[in-house]
C-alpha positions as CSV (number, residue, x, y, z in Angstrom):
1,X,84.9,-18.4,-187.6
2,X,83.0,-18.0,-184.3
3,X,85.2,-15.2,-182.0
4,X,84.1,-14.7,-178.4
5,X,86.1,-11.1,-177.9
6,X,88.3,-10.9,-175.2
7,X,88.0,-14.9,-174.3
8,X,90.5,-14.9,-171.5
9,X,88.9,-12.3,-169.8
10,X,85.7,-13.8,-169.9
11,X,87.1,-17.3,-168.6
12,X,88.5,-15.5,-166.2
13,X,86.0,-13.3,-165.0
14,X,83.8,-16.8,-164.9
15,X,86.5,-18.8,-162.8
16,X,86.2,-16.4,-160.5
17,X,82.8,-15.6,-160.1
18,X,82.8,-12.1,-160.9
19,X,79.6,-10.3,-163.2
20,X,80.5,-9.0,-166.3
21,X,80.5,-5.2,-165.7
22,X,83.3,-5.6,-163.9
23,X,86.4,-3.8,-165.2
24,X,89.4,-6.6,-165.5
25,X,92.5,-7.7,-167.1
26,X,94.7,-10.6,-167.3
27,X,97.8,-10.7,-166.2
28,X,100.5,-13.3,-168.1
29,X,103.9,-13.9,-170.0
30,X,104.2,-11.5,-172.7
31,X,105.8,-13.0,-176.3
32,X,109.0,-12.8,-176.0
33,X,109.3,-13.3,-172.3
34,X,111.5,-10.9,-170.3
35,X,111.5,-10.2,-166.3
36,X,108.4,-8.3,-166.3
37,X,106.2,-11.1,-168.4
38,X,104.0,-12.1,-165.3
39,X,103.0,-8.7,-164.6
40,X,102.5,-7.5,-168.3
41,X,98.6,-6.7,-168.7
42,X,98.1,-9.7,-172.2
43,X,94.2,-9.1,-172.2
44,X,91.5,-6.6,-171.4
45,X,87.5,-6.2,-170.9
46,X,85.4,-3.9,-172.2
47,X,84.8,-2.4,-169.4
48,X,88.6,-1.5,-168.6
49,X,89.8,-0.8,-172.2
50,X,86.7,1.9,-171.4
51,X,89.1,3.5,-168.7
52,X,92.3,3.2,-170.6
53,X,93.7,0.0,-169.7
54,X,95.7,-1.9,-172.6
55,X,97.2,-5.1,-173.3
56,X,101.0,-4.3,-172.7
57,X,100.7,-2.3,-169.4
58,X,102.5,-3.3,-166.7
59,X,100.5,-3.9,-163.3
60,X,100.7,-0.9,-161.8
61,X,100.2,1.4,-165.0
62,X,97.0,-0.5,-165.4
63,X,95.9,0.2,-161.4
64,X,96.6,3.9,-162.3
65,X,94.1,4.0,-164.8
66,X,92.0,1.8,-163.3
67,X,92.2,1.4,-159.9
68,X,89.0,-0.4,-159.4
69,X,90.4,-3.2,-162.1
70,X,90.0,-6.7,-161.3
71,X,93.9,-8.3,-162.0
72,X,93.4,-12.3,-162.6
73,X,95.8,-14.4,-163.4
74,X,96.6,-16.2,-167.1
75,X,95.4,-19.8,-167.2
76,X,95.8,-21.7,-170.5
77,X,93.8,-24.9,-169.2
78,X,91.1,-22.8,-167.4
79,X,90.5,-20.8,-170.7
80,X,89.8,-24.0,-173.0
81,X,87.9,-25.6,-169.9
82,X,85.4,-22.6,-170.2
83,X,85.1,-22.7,-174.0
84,X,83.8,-26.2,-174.0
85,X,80.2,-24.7,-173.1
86,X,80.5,-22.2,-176.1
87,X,81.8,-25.4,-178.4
88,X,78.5,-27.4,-177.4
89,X,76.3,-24.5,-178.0
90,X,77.2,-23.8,-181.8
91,X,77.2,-27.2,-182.1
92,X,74.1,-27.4,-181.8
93,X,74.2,-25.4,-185.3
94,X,76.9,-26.4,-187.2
95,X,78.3,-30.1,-187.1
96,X,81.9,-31.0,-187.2
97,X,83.6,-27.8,-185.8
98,X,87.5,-27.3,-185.0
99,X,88.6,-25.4,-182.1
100,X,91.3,-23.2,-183.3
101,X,92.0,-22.2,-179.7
102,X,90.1,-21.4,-176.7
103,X,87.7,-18.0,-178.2
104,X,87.9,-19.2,-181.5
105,X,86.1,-21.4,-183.7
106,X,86.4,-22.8,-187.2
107,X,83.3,-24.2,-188.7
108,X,82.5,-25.6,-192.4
109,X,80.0,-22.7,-193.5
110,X,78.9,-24.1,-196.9
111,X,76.1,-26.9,-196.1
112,X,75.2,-24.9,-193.2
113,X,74.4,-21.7,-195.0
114,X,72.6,-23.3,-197.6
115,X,70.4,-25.3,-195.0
116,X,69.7,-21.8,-192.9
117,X,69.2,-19.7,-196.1
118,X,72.5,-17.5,-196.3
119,X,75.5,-17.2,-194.3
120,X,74.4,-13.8,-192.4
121,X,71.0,-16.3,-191.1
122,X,73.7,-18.9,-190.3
123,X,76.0,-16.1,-188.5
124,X,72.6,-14.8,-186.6
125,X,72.2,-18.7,-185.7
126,X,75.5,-19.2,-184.5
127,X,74.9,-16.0,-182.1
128,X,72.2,-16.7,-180.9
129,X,72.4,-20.4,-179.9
130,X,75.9,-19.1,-178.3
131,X,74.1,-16.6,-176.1
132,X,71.1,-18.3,-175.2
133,X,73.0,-21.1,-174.1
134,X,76.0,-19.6,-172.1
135,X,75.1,-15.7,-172.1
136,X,78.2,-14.8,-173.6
137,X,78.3,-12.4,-176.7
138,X,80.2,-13.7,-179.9
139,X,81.3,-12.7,-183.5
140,X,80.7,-14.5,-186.9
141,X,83.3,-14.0,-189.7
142,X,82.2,-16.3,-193.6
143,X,85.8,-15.5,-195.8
144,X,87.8,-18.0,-197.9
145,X,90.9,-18.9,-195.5
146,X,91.9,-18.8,-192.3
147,X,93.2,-15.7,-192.0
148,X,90.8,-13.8,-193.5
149,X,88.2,-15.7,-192.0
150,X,89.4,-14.4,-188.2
151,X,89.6,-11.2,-188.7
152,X,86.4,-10.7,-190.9
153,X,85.0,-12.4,-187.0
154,X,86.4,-9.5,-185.3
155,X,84.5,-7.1,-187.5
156,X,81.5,-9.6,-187.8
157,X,81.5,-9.5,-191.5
158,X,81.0,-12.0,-194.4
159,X,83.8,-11.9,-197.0
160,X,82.3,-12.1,-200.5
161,X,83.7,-15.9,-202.3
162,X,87.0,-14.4,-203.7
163,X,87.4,-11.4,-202.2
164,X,90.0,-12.8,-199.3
165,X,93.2,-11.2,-200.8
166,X,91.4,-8.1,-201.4
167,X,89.9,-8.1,-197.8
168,X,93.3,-8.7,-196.3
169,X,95.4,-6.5,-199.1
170,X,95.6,-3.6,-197.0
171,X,96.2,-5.0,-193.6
172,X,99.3,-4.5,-191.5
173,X,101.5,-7.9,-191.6
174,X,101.3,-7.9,-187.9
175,X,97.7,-9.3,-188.4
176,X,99.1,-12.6,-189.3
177,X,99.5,-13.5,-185.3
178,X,95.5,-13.6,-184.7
179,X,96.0,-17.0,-187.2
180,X,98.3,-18.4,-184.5
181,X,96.6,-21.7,-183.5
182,X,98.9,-21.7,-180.4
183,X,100.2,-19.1,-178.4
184,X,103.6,-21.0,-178.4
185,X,103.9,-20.1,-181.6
186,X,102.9,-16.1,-181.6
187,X,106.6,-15.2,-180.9
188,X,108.0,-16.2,-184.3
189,X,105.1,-15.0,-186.3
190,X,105.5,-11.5,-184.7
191,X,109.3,-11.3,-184.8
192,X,109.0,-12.3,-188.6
193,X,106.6,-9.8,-189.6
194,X,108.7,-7.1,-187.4
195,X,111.9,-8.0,-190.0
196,X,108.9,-7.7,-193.1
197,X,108.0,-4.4,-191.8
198,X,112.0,-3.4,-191.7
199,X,112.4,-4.3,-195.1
200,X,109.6,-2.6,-196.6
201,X,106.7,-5.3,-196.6
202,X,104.4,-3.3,-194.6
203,X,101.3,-5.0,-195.7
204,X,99.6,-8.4,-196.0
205,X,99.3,-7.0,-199.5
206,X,102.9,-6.5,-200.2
207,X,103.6,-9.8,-198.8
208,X,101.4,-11.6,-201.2
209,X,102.6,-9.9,-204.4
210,X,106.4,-11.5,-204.0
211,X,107.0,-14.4,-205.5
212,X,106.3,-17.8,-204.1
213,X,109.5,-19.0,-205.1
214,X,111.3,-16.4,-203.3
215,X,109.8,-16.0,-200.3
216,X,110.4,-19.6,-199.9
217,X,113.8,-19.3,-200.5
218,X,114.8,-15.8,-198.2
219,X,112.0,-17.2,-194.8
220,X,111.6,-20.7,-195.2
221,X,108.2,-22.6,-194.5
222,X,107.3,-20.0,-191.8
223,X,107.6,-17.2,-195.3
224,X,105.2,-19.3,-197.2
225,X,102.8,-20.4,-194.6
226,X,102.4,-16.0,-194.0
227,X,102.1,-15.8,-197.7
228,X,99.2,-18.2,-198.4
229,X,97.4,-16.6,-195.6
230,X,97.7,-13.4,-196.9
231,X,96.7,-14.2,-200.4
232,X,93.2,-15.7,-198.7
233,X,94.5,-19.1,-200.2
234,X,94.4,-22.6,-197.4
235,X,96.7,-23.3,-194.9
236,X,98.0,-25.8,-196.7
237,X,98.9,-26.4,-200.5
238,X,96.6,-29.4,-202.0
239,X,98.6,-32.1,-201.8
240,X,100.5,-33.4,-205.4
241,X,100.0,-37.2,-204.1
242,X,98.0,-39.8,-202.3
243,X,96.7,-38.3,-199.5
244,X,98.2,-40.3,-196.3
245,X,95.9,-42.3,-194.0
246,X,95.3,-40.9,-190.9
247,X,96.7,-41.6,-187.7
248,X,95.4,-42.7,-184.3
249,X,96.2,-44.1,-180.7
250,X,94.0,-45.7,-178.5
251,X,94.4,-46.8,-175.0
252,X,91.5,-48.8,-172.1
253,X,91.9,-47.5,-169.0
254,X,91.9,-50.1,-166.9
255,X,90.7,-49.7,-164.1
256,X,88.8,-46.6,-165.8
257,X,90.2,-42.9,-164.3
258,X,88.3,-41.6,-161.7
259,X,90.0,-38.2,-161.9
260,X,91.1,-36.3,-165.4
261,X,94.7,-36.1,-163.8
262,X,94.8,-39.5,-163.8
263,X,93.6,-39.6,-167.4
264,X,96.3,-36.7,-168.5
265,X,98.5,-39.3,-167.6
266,X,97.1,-41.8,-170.4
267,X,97.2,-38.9,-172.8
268,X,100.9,-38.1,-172.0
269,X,102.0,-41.5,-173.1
270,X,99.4,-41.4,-176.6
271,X,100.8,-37.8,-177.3
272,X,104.2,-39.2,-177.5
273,X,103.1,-42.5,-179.6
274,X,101.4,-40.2,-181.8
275,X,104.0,-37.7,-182.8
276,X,106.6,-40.3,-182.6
277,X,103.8,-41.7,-185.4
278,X,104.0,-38.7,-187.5
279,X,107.9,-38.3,-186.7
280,X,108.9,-41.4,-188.3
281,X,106.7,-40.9,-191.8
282,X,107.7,-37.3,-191.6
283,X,104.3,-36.3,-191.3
284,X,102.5,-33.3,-190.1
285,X,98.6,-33.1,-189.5
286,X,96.1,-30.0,-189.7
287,X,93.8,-31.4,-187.1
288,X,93.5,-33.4,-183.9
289,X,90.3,-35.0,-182.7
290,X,90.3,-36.5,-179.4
291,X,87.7,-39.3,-178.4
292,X,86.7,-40.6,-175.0
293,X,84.6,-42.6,-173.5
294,X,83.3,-43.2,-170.2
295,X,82.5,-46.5,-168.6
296,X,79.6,-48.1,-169.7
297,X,79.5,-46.3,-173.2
298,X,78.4,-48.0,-176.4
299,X,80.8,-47.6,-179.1
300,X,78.0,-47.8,-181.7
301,X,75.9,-45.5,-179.4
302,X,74.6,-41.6,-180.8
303,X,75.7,-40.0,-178.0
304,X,79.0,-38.3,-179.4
305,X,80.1,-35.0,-177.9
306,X,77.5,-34.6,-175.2
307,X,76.9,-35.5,-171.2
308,X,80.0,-36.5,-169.5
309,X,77.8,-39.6,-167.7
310,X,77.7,-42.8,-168.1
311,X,77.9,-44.3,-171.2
312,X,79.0,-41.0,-173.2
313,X,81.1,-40.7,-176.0
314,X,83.0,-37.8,-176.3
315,X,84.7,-35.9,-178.9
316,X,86.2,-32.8,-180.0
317,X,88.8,-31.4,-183.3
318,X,91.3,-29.2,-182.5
319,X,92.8,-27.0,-185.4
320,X,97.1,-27.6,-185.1
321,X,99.6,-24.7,-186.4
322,X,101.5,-25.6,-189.5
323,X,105.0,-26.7,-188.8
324,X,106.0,-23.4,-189.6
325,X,104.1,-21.8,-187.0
326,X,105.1,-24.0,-184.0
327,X,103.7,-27.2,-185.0
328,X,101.9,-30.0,-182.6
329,X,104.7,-31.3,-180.4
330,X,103.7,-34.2,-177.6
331,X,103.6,-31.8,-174.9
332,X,100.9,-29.5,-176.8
333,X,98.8,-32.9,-177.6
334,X,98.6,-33.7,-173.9
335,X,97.6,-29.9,-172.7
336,X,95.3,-30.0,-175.2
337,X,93.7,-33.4,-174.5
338,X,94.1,-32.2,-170.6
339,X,92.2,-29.1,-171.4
340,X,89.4,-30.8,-173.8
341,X,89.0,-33.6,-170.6
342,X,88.3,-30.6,-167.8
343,X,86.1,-29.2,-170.5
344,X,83.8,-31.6,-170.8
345,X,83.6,-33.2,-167.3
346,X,82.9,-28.9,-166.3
347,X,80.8,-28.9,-168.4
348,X,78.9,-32.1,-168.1
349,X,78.9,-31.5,-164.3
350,X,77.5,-27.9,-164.6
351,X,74.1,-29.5,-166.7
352,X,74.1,-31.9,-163.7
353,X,73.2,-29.3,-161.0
354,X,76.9,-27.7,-160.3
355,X,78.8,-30.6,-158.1
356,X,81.6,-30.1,-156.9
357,X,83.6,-32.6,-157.9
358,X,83.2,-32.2,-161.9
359,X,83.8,-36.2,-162.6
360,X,80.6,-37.6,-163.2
361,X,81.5,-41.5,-164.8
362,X,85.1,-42.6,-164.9
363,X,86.8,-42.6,-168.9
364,X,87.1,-45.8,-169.5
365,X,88.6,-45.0,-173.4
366,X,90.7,-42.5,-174.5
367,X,92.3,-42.4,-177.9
368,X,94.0,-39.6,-180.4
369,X,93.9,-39.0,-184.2
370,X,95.4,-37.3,-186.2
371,X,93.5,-36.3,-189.3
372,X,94.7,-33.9,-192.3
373,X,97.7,-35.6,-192.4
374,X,100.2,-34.6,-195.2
375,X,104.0,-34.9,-195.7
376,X,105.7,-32.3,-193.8
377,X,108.1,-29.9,-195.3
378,X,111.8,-30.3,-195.0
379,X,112.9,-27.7,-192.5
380,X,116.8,-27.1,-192.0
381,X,117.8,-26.0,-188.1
382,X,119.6,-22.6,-187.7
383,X,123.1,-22.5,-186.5
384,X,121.9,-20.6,-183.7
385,X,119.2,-19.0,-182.5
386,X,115.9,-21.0,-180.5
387,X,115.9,-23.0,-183.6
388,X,119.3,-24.8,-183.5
389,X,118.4,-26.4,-180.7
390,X,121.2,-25.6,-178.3
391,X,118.9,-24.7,-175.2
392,X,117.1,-28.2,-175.4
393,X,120.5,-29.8,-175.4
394,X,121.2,-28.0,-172.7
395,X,118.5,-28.5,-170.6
396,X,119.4,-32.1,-171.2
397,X,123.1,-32.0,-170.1
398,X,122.1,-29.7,-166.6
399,X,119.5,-32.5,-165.7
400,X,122.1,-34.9,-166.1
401,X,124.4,-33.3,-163.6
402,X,121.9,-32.5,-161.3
403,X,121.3,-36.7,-161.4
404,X,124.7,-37.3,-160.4
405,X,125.2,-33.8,-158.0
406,X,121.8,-33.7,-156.7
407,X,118.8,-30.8,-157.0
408,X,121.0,-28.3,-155.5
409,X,124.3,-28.6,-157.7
410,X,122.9,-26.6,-160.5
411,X,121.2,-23.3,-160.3
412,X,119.9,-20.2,-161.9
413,X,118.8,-16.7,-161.4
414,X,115.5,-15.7,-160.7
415,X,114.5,-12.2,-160.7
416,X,113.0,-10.8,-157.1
417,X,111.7,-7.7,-155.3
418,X,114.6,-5.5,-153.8
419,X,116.3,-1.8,-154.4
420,X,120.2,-2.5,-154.5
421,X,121.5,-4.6,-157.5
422,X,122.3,-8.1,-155.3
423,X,119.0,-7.8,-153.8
424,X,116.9,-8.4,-156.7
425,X,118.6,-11.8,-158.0
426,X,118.7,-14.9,-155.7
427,X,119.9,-18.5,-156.9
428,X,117.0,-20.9,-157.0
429,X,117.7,-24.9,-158.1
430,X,117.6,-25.7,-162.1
431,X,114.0,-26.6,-163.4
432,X,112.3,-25.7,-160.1
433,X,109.6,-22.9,-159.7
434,X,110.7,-20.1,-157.3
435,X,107.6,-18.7,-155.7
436,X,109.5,-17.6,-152.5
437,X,111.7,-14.6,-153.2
438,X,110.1,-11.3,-152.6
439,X,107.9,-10.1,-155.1
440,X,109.6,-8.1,-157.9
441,X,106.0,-6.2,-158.9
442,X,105.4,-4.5,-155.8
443,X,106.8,-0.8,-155.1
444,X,110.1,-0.4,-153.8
445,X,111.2,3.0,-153.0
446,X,114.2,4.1,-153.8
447,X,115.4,0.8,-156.1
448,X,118.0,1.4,-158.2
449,X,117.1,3.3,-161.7
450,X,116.8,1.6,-165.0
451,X,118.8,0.4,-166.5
452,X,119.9,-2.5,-164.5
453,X,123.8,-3.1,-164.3
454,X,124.7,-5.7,-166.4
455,X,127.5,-8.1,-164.5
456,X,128.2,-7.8,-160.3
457,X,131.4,-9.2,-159.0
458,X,131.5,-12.1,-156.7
459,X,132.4,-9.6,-153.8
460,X,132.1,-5.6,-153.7
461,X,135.9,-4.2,-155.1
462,X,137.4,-1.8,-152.7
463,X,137.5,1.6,-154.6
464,X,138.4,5.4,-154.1
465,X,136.5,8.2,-155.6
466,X,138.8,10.8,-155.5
467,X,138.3,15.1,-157.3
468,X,140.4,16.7,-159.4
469,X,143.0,17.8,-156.7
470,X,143.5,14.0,-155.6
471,X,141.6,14.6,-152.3
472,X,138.8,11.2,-151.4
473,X,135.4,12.4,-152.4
474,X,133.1,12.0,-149.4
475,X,129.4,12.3,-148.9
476,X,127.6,13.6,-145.8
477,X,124.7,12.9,-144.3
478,X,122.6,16.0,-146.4
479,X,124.0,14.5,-149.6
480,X,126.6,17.0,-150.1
481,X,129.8,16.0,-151.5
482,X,133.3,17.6,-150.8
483,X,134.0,17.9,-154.5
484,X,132.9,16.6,-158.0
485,X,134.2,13.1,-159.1
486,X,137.1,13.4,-161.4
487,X,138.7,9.9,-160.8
488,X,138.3,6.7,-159.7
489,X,140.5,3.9,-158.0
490,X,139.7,0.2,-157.8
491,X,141.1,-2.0,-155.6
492,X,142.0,0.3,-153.3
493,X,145.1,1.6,-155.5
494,X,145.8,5.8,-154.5
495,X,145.9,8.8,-157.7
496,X,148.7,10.2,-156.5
497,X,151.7,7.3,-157.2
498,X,149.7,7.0,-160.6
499,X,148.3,3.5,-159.9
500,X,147.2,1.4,-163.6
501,X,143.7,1.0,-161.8
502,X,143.2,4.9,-161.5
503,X,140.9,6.1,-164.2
504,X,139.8,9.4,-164.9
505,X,135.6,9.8,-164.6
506,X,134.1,11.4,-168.1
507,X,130.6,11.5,-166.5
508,X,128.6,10.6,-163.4
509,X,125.1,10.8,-162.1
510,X,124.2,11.1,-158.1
511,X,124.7,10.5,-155.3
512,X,121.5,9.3,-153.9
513,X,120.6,7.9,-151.0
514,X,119.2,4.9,-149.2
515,X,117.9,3.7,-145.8
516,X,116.8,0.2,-145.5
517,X,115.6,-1.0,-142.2
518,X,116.2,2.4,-140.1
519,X,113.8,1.9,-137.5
520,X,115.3,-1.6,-136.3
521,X,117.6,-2.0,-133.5
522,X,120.8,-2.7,-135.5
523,X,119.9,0.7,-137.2
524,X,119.5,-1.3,-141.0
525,X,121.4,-0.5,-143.8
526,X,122.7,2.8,-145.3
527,X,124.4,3.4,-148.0
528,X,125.1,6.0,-150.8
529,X,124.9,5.1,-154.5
530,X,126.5,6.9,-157.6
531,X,127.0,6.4,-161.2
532,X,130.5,7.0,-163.0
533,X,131.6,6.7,-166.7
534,X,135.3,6.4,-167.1
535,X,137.5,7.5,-170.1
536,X,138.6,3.5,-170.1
537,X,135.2,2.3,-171.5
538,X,134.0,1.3,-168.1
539,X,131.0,2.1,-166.8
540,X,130.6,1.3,-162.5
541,X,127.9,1.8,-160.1
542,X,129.9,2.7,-156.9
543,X,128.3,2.8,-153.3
544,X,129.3,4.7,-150.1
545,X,128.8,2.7,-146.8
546,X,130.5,4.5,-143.4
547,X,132.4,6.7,-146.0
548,X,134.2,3.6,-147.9
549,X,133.7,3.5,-151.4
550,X,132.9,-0.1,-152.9
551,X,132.3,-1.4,-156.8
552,X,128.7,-2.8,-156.7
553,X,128.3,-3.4,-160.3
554,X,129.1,-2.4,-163.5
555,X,127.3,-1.9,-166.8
556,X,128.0,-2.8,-170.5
């Protein structure tokens, strides 16, 4: 394995011009999503980890520690776009490489050690050819498997033949994730090693002592694609029968694409012939190479995987995820062919004197195979859960009602900047990008404390806040209030006829103010917020305005 540390960091930093030394992080969707994800720090330099940024910090904890840090956005196509000049230069080395992802390189170390004298001359090869040729520092790990072969890269070590499943024995089973071909797929590897921790499998070690059997049985293919990584073993069993033919698409583009967009669209309809390929035979594949070639190219020619010109012949393997892991669906083929395309007309057009416009000959070819091909394991859908299926169906049946209701029939909640609990929500139309709301990252004094209520009614309920004599509590301008809450009213019913919606307060936090907009003419908005915890269960976040008391929300 050939690691380039911190790869989207370096893309980054090289998309946007900016030297090295730099402190910076990258800013993207954290596994597992949630309404922070686009300001969650998911990669770090050198240079900032230095001054205690981490992956994991939000935006602003990373600013504290760093204020001087550079904050670039995540870009999946700009990070493999980048790598292609890394792929070309251990190339140069080592013949038929994979690109496991963007940073990350697998490469057949056998013949090539042999030809350079030992693996470590092969590693110092690999290095150097790397650096010389894009200035960018890289790792070699040499270990039997996948697994162990990544993160012997991130040590830069060579793993003695054998000594995998002692190498990895003592590792946390959270190190699986850095095996992930596809970030897709990171989510499900680390939720399954969180429930392995939980039940006492706290080690790769651990989880290669069960038996096969079993683990198959209790996680299903995802438990015994962990498994033979952590014994060192391949990513795949050998296969117990005629090894299946590979599979290809090929398409002319006629006339041949001037732009790669235009090509992406080619690839979108190969992608889809190709799994539909592997669908129907119930097939899965361990690699995918992806071929072009631009007008006036030779099929018979030498010229395979260099200059985007005239006449080139391009081509590059990807390494796919086991089924188990998130698999190779039709819309990862065609990112993945989008990415390898910018890749090498970037990169063909930076040897060329740095044009601007990276297409230097249109592709006049484009075809997909998929190679590695064995029968894919039955897999049996959840009754719930991501894996049943449920939210692709229902993507499905809210596009369909939007056909026959229009755009703005459907919508959804996206998360925005504001302080009160309707001001940070706003309705945006199903399967559209929002962009316009206010943004929820930046400060906003005086917002309402976490945790967020969890339901608002469609219109504020009239309530009462009343003491322990019966009398309406009331809040003044300094914040003082004419007696502790000791009930509460909705709906405008009154404590002392012994209304049913009257319900004694068990605990309450505030008040505390807030002053939107003081300085405008219409004097802005202010209003009073407090907390209350009634003996029913209930829990309601009340607000003062003009000294009427009104149900904002309520929590779970």
């Amino acid at each position: 394995m050939l690691w380039v540390p911190d790869w989207p960091v370096v893309a980054a930093l090289a998309g946007a011009g900016l030297d090295a030394h730099v402190p910076a992080a990258v800013l993207g969707a954290r596994s597992g999503g949630g309404s922070s994800a686009g300001h969650t720090v998911v990669a770090v330099s050198a240079v900032a980890r230095a001054q205690g940024v981490r992956r994991g910090m939000r935006r602003r904890q990373a600013q504290e520690r760093c204020p001087e840090v550079a904050l670039l956005a995540a870009d999946d196509a700009r990070d493999a776009r980048e790598f292609e000049p890394v792929a070309l230069a251990a190339e140069t080395v080592v013949a038929g490489l994979e690109v496991a992802r963007p940073g990350l390189l697998l490469l057949p170390a056998g013949g090539a050690a042999r030809y350079h004298g030992s693996e470590l001359a092969l590693a110092q090869a690999l290095v150097g050819a790397v650096a010389a040729r894009t200035g960018h520092e890289s790792q070699v790990g040499v270990a039997d498997g996948l697994l162990a072969a990544v993160l012997a890269a991130r040590e830069d070590a060579v793993v003695p033949p054998g000594g995998s499943a002692a190498f990895l024995a003592g590792r946390p089973v959270g190190e699986l994730v850095h095996a992930v071909c596809d970030p897709a797929g990171v989510a499900a590897v680390r939720e399954a090693a969180g429930l392995w921790w939980r039940l006492g499998l706290r080690t790769l070690g651990d989880l290669a002592a069960l038996p096969a059997a079993s683990v198959q049985a209790r996680f299903g293919d995802l438990g015994a694609w962990a498994q033979r990584l952590a014994r060192g073993e391949d990513l795949r069993p050998p296969a117990r029968r005629r090894i299946e033919e590979d599979l290809a698409v090929a398409e002319e583009l006629d006339p041949p694409a001037l732009r790669v967009d235009v090509a992406t669209f080619a690839a979108r309809r190969l992608a889809t012939a190709l799994h539909d390929l592997l669908a129907v035979r119930g097939l899965a594949c361990g690699r995918l190479r992806i071929t072009a070639r631009t007008a006036g190219a030779d099929l018979g020619g030498d010229d395979v995987g260099g200059d985007a010109g005239e006449g080139a012949v391009l081509e590059r393997v990807w390494r796919t995820d086991d089924a188990a892991a998130g698999g190779m669906s039709a819309a990862r083929i065609t990112d993945r062919v989008r990415w390898q395309l910018e890749g090498w007309l970037t990169a063909a057009s930076a040897r060329r004197g740095g044009e601007s416009d990276p297409v230097v000959a249109p592709i006049a070819h484009l075809a997909l195979a998929a190679e590695d091909v064995v029968p894919a394991t039955t897999h049996q859908p959840g009754l719930w859960g991501a894996d049943a299926g449920e939210g692709e169906r229902a993507r499905r049946a809210l596009g369909r009602v939007q056909g026959l209701l229009g755009g703005h029939a459907v919508l959804t909640v996206e998360l925005q900047g504001g302080r009160g609990p309707r001001d940070r929500v706003r309705l945006v139309p199903f399967g559209t990008e929002g962009g316009a709301g206010r943004d929820p990252g930046l400060p906003w004094p005086g917002a309402l404390p976490s945790p967020a209520p969890a339901g608002l009614p469609d219109e504020p309920v009239p309530a009462r806040v009343l003491d322990a004599a019966g009398h309406d509590v009331v809040v003044d301008a300094r914040l003082a209030m004419s007696g502790e809450p000791a009930a509460v009213a909705c709906g405008g019913g009154r404590g002392a006829d012994g209304a049913r919606d009257v319900a004694a307060v068990t605990g309450w936090a505030g008040p505390w103010p807030l002053a939107e907009r003081w300085w405008s003419a219409g004097g802005g908005a202010r209003r009073v917020y407090l907390q209350a915890v009634l003996d029913d269960g209930r829990a309601l976040l009340l607000a003062q305005t003009g000294g009427v008391w009104q149900v904002e929300a309520f929590y779970d």
